[in-house]
C-alpha positions as CSV (number, residue, x, y, z in Angstrom):
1,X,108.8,66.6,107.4
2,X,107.5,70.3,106.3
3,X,103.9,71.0,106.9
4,X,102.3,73.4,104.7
5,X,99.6,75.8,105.6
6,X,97.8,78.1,102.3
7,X,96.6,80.8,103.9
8,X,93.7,82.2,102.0
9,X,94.0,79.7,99.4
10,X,92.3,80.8,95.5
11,X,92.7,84.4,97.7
12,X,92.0,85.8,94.0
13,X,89.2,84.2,93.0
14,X,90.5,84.2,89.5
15,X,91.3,87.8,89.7
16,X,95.3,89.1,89.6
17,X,94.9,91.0,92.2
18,X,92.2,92.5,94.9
19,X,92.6,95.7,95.3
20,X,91.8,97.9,98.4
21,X,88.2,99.6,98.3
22,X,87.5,102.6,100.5
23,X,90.6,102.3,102.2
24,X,91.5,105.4,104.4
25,X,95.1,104.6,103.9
26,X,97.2,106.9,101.4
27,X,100.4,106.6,99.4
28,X,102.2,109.0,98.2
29,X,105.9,109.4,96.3
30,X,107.7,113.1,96.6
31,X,107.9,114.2,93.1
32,X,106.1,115.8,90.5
33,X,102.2,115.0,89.3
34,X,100.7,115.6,86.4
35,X,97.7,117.7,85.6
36,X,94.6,116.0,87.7
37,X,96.5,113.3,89.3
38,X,97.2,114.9,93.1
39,X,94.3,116.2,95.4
40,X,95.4,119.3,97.0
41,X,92.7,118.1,99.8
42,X,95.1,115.5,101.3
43,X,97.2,117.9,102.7
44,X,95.1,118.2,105.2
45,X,96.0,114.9,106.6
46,X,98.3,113.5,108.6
47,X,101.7,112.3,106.7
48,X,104.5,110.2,107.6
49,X,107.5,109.6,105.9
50,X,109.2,106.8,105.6
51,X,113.0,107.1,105.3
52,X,116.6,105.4,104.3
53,X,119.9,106.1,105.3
54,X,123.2,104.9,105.8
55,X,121.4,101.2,106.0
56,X,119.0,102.7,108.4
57,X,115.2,102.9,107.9
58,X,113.1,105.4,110.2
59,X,109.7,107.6,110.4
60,X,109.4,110.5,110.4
61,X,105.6,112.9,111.0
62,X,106.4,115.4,108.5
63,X,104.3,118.2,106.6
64,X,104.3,118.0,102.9
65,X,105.2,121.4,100.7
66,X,103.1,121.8,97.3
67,X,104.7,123.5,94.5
68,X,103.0,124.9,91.7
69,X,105.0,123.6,88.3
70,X,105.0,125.2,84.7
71,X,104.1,121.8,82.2
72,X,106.8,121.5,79.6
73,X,107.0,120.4,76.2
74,X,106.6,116.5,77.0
75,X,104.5,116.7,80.0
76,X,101.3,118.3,81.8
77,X,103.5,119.0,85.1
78,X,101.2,120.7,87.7
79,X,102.6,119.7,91.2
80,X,105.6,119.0,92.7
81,X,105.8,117.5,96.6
82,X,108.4,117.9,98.8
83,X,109.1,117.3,102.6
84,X,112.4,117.7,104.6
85,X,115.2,115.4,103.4
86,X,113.5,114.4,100.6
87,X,116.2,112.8,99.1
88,X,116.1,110.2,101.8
89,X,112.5,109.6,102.0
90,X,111.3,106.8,100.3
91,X,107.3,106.9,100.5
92,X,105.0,108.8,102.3
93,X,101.7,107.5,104.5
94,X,98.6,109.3,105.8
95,X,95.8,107.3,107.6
96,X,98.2,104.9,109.8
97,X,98.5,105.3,113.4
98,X,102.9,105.3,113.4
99,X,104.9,106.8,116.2
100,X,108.7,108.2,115.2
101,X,111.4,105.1,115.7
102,X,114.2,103.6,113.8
103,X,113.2,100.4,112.1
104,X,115.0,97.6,111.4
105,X,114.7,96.7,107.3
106,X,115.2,93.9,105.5
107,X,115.8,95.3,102.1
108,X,115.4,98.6,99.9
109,X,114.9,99.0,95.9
110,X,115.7,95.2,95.2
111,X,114.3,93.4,92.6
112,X,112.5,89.8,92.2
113,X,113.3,87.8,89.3
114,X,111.7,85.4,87.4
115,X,111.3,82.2,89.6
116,X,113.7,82.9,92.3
117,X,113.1,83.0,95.9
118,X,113.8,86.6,97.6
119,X,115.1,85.4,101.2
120,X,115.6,87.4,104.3
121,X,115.1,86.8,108.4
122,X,113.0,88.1,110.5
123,X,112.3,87.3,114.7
124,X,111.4,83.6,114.7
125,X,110.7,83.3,111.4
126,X,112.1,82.4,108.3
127,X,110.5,84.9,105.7
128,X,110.7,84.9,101.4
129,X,108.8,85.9,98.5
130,X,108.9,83.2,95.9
131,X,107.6,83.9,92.5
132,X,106.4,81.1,89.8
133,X,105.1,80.8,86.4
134,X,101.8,79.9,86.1
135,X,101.1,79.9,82.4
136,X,102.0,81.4,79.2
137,X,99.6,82.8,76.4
138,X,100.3,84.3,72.8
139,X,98.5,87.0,72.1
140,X,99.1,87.9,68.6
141,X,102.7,88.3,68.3
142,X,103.2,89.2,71.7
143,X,103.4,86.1,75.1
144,X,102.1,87.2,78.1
145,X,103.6,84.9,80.8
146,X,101.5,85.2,84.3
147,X,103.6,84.6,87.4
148,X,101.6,84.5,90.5
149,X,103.7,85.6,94.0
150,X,103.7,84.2,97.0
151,X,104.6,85.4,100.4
152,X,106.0,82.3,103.0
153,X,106.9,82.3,106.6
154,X,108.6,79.1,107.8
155,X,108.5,78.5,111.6
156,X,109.4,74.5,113.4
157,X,109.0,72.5,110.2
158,X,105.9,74.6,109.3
159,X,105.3,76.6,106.6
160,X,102.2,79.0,106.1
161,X,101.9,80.7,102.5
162,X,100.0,83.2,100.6
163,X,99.2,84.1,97.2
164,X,99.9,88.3,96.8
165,X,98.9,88.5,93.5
166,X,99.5,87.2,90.4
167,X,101.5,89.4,87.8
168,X,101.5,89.3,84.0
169,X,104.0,90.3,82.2
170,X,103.8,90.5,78.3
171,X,106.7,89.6,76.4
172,X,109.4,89.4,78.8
173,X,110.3,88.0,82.4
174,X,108.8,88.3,85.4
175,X,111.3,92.0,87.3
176,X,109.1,93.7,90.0
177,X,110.5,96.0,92.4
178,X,110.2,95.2,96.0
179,X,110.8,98.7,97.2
180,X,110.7,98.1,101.0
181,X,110.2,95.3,103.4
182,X,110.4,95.5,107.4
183,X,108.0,95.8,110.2
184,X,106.2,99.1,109.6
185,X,103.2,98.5,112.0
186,X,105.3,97.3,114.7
187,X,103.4,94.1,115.4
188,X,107.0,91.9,115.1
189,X,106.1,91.0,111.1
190,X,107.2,92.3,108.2
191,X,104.9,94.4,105.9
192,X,106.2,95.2,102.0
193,X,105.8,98.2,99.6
194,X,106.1,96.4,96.0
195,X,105.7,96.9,93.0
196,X,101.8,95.8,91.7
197,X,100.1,95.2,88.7
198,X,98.5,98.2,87.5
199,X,94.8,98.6,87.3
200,X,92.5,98.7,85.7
201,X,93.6,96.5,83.1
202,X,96.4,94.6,85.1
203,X,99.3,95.9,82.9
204,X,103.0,96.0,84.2
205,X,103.7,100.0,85.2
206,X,104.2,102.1,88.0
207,X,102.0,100.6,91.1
208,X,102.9,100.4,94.2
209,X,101.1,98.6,97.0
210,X,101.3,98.6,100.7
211,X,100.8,94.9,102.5
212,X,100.2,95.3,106.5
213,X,100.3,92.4,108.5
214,X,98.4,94.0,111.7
215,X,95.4,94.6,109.2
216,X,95.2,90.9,107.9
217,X,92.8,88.4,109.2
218,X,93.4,85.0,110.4
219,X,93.1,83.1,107.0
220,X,95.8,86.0,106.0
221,X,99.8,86.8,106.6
222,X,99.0,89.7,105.0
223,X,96.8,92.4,103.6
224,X,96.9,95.5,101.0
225,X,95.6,98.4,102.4
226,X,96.3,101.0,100.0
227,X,98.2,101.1,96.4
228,X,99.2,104.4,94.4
229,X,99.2,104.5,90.6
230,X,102.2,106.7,89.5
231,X,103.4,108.3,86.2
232,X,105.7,111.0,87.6
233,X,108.8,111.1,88.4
């Protein structure tokens, strides 16, 4: 028989998503920003990168570089960031105590899909992201189908899940990006940088949020700490 545990059950409260408030933590992508979106005042933090290679994650302290860009034709450009091997790096923290190591990861740039599990291992656990409709509405011409996502460890018959968020998506299927999962906090659990819904109005774009399992509380497997909104490239 399978026991199951919600943690943090109606987590939401009706809401698709809590996000972060005064959080410390900061995200950042290398890249270019547009006019008004980067604060030249974080480079005076502490950053680490997070990298991939050869099927090998690892961070790295580094320092980031801040170029001054010309805006073109299509786009207000105004910064572009840069660190060593940037190629290879695939986001960037500041206010998380990290040391350097090699980490062991469980997947990069992958994708969840409509109402399919996402599976991996990790330690004693057996550790997915399942993803399910939860309703449909037309709005005009246009269905918006919300599909709420759920993290699950399964452990001896018991299973212990938790609602992430729930995602809307407006005509078309549920395709976020789970950009990274492993154990970044080194406390033996496995912590995700995923696609989000986008605030302030919840819309499918370009969020990402970072879920830490050392800064979750006990009702919690999980917990967002920070989330980055971004329309560069």
């Amino acid at each position: 028989m399978l026991f199951i545990i919600p943690l943090c059950l109606n987590a939401q409260q009706n809401e698709l998503i809590k996000y972060p408030e005064d959080s410390s933590i900061e995200l950042l992508y290398v890249g270019d920003y547009k006019k008004g979106e980067f604060d030249t005042t974080l480079l005076n933090r502490e950053w680490w990168g997070l990298y991939e290679k050869n099927n090998i994650s690892y961070l790295r302290k580094v320092e980031l570089r801040l170029d001054k860009i010309e805006p073109d034709i299509q786009y207000d450009w105004e910064y572009s960031i840069s660190v060593d091997d940037s190629k290879n790096c695939i986001i960037l923290f500041a206010g998380l105590e990290l040391v350097e190591r090699d980490i062991d990861h469980y997947t990069d740039n992958d994708m969840i899909r409509y109402n399919t599990d996402f599976t991996f291992e990790f330690g004693p656990y057996h550790t997915y992201l399942s993803s399910k409709l939860e309703s449909t509405e037309s709005i005009g011409e246009v269905e918006r189908r919300d599909y709420s996502v759920h993290l699950n460890y399964q452990s001896n018959n018991i299973l212990a899940t938790q609602e992430l968020f729930v995602f809307p998506c407006y005509d078309s299927q549920l395709l976020i990006s789970l950009v990274w999962a492993g154990d970044l906090d080194d406390d033996g659990k496995t912590d995700f940088v995923i696609q989000l819904p986008t605030p302030p109005h919840n819309e499918m774009g370009d969020s990402t949020g970072l879920f830490l399992s050392s800064k979750s509380d006990p009702k919690e497997l999980v917990r967002l700490v920070a989330y980055l909104i971004s329309t560069g490239c």
